[in-house]
N, C-alpha and C positions, 0 to 999 in steps of 0.2 A: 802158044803159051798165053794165058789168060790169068792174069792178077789182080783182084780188090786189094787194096788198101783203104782201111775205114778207121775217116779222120782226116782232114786236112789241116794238121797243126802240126809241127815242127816236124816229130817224127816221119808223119805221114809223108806230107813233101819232098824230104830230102831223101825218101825212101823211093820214092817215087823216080825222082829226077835219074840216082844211081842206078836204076834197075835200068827206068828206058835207053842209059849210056851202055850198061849190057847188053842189054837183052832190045835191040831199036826193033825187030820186028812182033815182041810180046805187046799185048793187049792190056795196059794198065788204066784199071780204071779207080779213082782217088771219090768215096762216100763218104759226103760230110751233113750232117742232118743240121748244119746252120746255113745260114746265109752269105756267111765270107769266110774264107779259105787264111787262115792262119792271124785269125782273129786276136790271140793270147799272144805272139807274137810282136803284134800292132801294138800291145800295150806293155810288155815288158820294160823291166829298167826304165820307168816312166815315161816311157814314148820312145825312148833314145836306143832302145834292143841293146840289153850286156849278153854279146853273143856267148862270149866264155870266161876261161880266167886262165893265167898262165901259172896256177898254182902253186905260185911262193908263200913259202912259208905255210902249205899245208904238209905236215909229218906224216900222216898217213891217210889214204882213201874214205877210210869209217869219218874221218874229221869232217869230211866234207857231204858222204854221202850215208847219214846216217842206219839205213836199209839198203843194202842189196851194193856194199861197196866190192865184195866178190866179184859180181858179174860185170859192174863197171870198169873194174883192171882188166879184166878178160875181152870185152871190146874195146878198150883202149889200144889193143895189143895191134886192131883190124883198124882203128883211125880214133887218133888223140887229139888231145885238144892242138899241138902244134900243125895237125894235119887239119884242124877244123878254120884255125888263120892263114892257112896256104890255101885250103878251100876257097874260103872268101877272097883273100886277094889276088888270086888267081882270076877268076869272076871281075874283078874290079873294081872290089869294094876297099878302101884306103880304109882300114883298122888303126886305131889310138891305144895304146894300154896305161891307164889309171894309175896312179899309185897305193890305189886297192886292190891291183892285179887286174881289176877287170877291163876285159877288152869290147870296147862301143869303135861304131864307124863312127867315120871320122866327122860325117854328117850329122852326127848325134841327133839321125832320124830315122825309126823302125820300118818304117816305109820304104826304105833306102834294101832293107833286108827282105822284105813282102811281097816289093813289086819283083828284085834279082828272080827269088823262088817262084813267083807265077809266070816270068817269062819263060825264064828253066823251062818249066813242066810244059809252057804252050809250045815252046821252038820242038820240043822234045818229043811230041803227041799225047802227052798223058791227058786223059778225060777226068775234068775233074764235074764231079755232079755235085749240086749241092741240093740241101733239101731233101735228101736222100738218109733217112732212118734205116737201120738196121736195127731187126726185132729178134733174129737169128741167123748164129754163127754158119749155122749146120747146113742150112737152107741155101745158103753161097755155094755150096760147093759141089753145087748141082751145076753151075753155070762159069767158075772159075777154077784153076788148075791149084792155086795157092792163094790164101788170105793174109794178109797182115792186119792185124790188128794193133792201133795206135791212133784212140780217140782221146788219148789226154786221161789226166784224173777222171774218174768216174766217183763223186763224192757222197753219192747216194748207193744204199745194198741192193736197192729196185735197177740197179745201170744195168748190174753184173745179169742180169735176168737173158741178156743176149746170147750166155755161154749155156744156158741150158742145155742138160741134152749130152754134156761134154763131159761132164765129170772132173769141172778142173775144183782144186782148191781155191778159195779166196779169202784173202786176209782181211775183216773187214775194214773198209775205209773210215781212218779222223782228218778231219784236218790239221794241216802244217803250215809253217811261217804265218805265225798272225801275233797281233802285240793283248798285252796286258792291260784290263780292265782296274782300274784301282778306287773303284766308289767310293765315297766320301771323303781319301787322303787328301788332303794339305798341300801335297806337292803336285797335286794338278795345277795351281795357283801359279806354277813356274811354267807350264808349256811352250815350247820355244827353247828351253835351254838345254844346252849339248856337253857331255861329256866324253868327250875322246876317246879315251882308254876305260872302263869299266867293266867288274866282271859280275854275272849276274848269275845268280845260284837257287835251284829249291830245297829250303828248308828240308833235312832229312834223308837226299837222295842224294847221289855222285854226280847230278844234271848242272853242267853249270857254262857259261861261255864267255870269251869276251869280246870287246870292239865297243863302237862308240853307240853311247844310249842317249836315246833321247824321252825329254818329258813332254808329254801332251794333254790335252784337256781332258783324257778319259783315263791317263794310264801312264803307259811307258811303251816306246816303243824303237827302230833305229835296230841295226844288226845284232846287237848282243842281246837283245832280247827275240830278235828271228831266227837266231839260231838255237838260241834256248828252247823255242819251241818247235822247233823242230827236233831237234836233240829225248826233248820231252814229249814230243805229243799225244801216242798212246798213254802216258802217264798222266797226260793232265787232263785226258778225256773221259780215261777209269777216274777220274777223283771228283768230273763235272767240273772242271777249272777252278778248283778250289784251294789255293797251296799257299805256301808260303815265299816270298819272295824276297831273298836274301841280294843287296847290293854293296858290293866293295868299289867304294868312289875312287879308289889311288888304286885300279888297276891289278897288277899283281903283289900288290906292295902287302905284305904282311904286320903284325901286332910291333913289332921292332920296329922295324922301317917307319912305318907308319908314326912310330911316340920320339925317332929321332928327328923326324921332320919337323913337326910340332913343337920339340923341343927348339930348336933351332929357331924356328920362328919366335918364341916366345922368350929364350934370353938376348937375342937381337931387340926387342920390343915389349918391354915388361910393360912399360906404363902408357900404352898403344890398348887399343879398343879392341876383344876380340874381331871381332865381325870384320874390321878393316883390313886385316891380314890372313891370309888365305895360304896353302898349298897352293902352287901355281896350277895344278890340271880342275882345281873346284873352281867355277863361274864364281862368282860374285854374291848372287841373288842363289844360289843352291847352298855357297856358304853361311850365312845369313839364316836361311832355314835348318840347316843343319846343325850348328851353332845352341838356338832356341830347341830343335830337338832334345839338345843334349843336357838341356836343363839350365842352361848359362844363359845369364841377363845379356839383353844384346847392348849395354853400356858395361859390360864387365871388362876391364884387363886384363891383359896374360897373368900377369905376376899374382894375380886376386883368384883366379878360377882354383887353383891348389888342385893335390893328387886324385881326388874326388871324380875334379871336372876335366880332368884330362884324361883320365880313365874312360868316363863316357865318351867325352870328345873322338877318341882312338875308336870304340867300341861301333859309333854310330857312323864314324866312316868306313869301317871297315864291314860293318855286320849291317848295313839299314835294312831296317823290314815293314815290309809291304805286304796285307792280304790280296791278294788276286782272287776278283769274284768274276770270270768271263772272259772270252775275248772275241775281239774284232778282226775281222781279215783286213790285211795290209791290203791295200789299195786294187791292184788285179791282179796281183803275182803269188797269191795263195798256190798252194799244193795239196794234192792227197796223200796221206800216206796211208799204206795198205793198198789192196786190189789183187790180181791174180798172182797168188803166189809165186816164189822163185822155183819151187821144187817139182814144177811142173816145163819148166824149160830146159831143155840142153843149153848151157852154157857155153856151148862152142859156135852153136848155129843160131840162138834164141827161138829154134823150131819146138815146137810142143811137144813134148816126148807120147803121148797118148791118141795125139790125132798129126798124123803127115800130114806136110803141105799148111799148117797153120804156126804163125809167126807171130811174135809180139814184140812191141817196140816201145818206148818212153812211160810217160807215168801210169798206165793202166796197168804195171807190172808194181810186187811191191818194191817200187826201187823209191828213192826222192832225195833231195837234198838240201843243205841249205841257200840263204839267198846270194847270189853273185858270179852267177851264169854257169853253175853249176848244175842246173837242172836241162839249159837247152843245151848243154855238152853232153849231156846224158841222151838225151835225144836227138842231137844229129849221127853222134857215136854208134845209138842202136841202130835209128833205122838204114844208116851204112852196110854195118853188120849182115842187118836182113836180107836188102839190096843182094850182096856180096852171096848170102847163104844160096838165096836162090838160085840165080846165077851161076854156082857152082854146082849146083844142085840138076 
């Protein structure tokens, strides 16, 4: 038995390591056309690898994996995220879980996770080559029994050029999770300041998400704007990033809520400065700007601003809007979204329905997710799957 797997990144590896636990006398050889082997990896969760998340307080799959949360349930079914922290500590890796859900070793070092997988696959014999391009799918399978394929996002339509020959569908690739470009606003002047709880909406659509945002010197950026864009991205790619950017600073707190809080504040404190008295989840220095948004002298009173100024006051907390001309990829934990369509895979094996013997694993499928270790559970989960398909196979 003789298996390529091309890619040495999340998928690849642990696809890798499963199989040689099955299958110790098959021929696994790991094509990586870079120079280090679980490169994306090394840098995820900022160095510290969020291997998964123990998904509280997600209601449903779509919440988390904007594309392709069908097939994500369906190898959940072969190994879940509780089977992906037995994995690990099993191994030896002493896992932490956040009060974001996410789970980091306990090392809160990626390295910790990079070195375990290349030992894996050396004690194991998988051959890992690198420097090794693949120009065609088709051309492997002259020399291997089965291929998997799992080289990560391919975010360019020139990557997909290796399926030629095959006939698969592909969805073209945009990019996902990146923050908001906000040229010339005002509130760049704040970067550094964090709001907790915030929900962040486009103008005109049903795209909207929350968690804590943050302001920066180009924009806005922080989870509830990573998952907006993810949620969004082929929307905001058709439009050339050009939308409108709706923020409600009190969270999920609505037009009422919102003018009782206010109100509260202001007959506690009639003859108090607005500016000095705040909603407790508004920083200080975002109150202050927001305040003067709303057209109130920032030496005014509560008791002085009258029905007028509280009307904006409510409106500009609840409605702030921001042009979004662009955006920036977050740091290295960008994604693609799009790539080889779903309706070209068996959902039960992730085997190609069109060509035998050929397998797909993590984001070169249209699957993706947003940020918080939701993507490399996508991809230890598939390439298990595949492992497992073969195997049986």
């Amino acid at each position: 038995m003789r298996v390529a797997v091309i890619g040495a990144g999340a998928a690849g590896c642990f696809c890798s390591i499963e199989l040689k636990r099955r299958l110790p006398e098959a021929r696994v050889d790991v094509l990586e056309k870079g120079s280090r082997p679980l490169a994306k990896v090394a840098v995820t969760g900022g160095g510290r690898c969020n291997l998964t998340n123990s998904f509280e307080g997600i209601s449903s799959l779509a919440e988390a994996y904007p594309r392709g949360d069908k097939l994500i349930r369906k190898v959940f079914r072969s190994f879940s995220p509780e089977d992906t922290v037995k994995w690990f500590e099993d191994e030896g890796v002493e896992l932490v879980l956040q009060e974001d859900h996410c789970y980091f070793p306990a090392s809160q070092d990626a390295m910790q996770i990079v070195s375990l997988l290349l030992q894996r696959m050396r004690q194991l014999g998988v051959n890992v080559l690198t420097g090794r391009k693949v120009d065609s799918i088709r051309e492997l399978f002259g020399e291997y029994d089965s291929v998997v394929v799992a080289p990560g996002g391919l975010p360019k339509p020139e990557g997909y050029s290796i399926f030629d020959g095959l006939d698969l569908e592909i969805v073209p690739p945009v990019p996902s999770l990146f923050t908001f470009n906000l040229p010339g606003s005002p509130v760049r002047e704040l970067m550094g300041t964090v709001v907790e709880d915030a929900v962040a909406s486009l103008a005109g659509t049903k795209f909207r998400a929350e968690g804590p945002l943050l302001i920066t010197h180009w924009g806005m950026s922080g989870p509830a704007i990573l998952k907006l864009s993810s949620y969004a991205a082929r929307h905001l790619s058709d439009s050339g990033y050009k939308s409108t950017l709706l923020v409600n600073w009190l969270g999920g707190a609505g037009e009422g809520n919102a003018r009782d809080i206010l109100r509260a504040i202001a007959e506690k404190n009639p003859l108090k400065q607005v500016v000095n008295f705040r909603p407790e989840p508004v920083p200080s220095r975002l109150w202050t700007y927001l305040v003067t948004k709303s057209k109130i002298k920032e030496d005014s009173r509560w008791a002085e601003i009258g029905p007028k100024g509280m009307n904006r006051l409510v409106d500009t907390l609840l409605n702030d809007t921001y042009e979004v001309r662009g955006q920036s990829r977050f740091k290295e934990e960008f994604v693609t979204c799009g790539g080889v369509s779903l309706r070209n895979i068996d959902y039960n094996t992730l085997e190609c329905k069109s060509r035998p013997g050929l397998y797909f694993a993590g984001e070169v499928l249209d699957v993706d997710a947003i940020t918080g270790g939701f993507n490399l559970q996508a991809a230890w989960s598939m390439g298990y799957r595949v492992a497992q398909s073969i195997s049986e196979k």
